[in-house]
C-alpha positions as CSV (number, residue, x, y, z in Angstrom):
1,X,0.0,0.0,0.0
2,X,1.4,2.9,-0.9
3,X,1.3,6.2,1.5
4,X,-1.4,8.2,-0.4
5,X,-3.4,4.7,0.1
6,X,-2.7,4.6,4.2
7,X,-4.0,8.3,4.3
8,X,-6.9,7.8,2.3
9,X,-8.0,4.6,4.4
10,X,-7.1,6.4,7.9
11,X,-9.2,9.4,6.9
12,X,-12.0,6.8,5.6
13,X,-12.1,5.2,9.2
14,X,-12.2,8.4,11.4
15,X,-14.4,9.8,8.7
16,X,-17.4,9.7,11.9
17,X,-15.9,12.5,13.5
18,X,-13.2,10.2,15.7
19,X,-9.9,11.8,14.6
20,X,-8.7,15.4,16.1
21,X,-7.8,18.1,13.5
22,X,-4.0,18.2,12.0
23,X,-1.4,18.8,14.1
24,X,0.3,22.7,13.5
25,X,3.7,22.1,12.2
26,X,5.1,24.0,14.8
27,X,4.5,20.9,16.8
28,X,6.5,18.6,14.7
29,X,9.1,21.4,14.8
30,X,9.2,21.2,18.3
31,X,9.4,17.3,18.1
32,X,11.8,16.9,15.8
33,X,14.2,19.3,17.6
34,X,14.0,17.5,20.6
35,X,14.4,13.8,19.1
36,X,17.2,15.2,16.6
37,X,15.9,13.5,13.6
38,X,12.9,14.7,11.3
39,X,9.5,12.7,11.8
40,X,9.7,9.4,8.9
41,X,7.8,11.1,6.2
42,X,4.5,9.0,6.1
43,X,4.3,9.8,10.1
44,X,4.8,13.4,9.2
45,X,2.3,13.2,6.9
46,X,-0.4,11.6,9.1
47,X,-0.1,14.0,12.0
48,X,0.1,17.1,9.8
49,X,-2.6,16.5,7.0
50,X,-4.4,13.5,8.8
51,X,-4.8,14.3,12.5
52,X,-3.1,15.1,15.7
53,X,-3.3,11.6,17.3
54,X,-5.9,9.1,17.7
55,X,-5.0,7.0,14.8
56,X,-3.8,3.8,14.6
57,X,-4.4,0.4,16.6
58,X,-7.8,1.3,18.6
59,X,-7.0,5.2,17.4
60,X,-4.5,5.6,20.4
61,X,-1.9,7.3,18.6
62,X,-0.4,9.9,21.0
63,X,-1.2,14.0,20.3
64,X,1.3,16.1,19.7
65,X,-0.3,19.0,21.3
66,X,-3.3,17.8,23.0
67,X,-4.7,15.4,25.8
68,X,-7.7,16.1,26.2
69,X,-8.9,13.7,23.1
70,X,-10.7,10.9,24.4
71,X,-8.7,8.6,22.5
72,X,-5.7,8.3,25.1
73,X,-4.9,8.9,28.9
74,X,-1.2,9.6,27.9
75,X,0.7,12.9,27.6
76,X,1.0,14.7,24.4
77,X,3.5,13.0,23.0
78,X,6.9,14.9,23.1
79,X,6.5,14.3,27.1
80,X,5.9,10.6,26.5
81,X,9.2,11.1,24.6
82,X,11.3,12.9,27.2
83,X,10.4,10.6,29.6
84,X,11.4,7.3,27.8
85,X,14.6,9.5,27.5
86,X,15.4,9.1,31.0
87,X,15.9,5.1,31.1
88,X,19.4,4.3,31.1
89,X,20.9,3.2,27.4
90,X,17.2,4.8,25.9
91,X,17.9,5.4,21.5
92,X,17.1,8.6,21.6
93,X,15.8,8.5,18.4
94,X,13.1,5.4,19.6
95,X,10.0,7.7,19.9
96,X,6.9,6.2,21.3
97,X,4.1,5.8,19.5
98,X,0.9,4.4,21.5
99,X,0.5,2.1,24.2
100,X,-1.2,-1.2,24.3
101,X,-2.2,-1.6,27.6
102,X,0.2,-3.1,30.4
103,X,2.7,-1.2,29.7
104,X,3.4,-2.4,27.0
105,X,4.2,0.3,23.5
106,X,4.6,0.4,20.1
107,X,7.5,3.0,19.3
108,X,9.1,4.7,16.0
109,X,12.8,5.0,14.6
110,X,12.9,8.8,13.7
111,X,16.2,7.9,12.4
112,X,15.3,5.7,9.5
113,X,13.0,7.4,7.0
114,X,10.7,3.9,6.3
115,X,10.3,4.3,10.4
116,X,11.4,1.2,11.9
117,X,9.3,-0.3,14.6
118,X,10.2,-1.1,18.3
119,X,8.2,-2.7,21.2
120,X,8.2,-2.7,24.5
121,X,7.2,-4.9,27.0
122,X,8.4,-5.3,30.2
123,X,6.2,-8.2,31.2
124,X,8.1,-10.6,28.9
125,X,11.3,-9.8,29.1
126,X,13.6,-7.7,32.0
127,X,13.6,-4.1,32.0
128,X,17.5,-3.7,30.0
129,X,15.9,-5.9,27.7
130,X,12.2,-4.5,27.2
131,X,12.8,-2.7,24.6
132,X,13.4,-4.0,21.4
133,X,13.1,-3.7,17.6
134,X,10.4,-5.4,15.3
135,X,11.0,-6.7,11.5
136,X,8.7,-4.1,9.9
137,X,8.3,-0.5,9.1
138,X,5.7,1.9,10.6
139,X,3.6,1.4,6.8
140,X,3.7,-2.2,7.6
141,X,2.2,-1.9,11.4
142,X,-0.2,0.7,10.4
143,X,-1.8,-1.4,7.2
144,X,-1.9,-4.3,10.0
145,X,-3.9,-2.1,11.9
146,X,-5.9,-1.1,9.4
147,X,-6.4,-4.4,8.5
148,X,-7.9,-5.6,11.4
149,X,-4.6,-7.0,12.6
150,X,-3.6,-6.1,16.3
151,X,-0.6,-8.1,16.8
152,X,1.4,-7.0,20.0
153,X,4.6,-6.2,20.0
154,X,6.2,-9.9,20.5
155,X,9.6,-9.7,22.6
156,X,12.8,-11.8,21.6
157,X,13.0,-14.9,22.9
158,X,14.8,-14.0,26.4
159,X,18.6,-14.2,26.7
160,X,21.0,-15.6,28.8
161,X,20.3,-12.6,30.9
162,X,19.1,-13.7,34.7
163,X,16.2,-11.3,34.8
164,X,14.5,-12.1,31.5
């Protein structure tokens, strides 16, 4: 699917009024300074000409400005990032993305352009090894969840690691 085709189908399901405005690109501005790498283009695209959040797997996609949008519970999404920041041996360019539900996330690679996915989950695997990248791109996870798909993010198997 190409990205003129994800837009078109994430407009088409939050056609009922479910999806926030656009974000102001002041906002991504402000996220990409603080992350040091530029949003992955199709991202970029869906929070600037799509919506400001609520998209995605059960439309939880984090705001960049807001959190009053009934879609999430989280902060707007550049204080998500910061504090992600703050766990020892964090990539600072792994920005999260929405959460699933006990604790665990789905999270982006601002520093590849396709947008490599990461998961977290702490309830499979120790918390130096919770975090850890996925064999697809962002396009890939969001036609899953377009598709009806809502595969979790599914943790390594554990390593020789005590804790795992």
């Amino acid at each position: 699917m190409t990205d003129d085709e994800i837009i078109r189908r994430i407009r088409e399901q939050g056609s009922a009024g479910k999806l926030p405005p656009p974000a102001p690109p002041e906002a991504v501005v402000e996220l990409e300074a603080a992350v040091g790498h530029p949003l992955p283009p199709l991202l970029k695209r869906i929070y600037l000409e799509v919506a400001d959040g609520g998209f995605g797997r059960w439309n939880d996609a984090l705001s960049l400005t807001d959190t009053t949008y009934s879609f999430s519970d989280s902060d707007r999404l550049l204080e998500e990032y910061s504090g992600w920041c703050e766990r020892p041996n964090y990539p600072s360019s792994v920005v999260p993305l929405l959460t699933w539900g006990c604790a665990i996330w789905s999270l982006v690679d601002y520093s590849s352009p396709e947008g490599r996915m990461w998961g977290w989950d702490p309830n499979a695997r120790c918390l130096d090894h919770a975090l850890f990248p996925e064999g697809f791109t962002l396009a890939q996870r969001i036609c899953g969840w377009l598709d009806g798909r809502e595969d979790f993010p599914k943790a390594p198997a554990p390593t020789d690691c005590p804790e795992c």
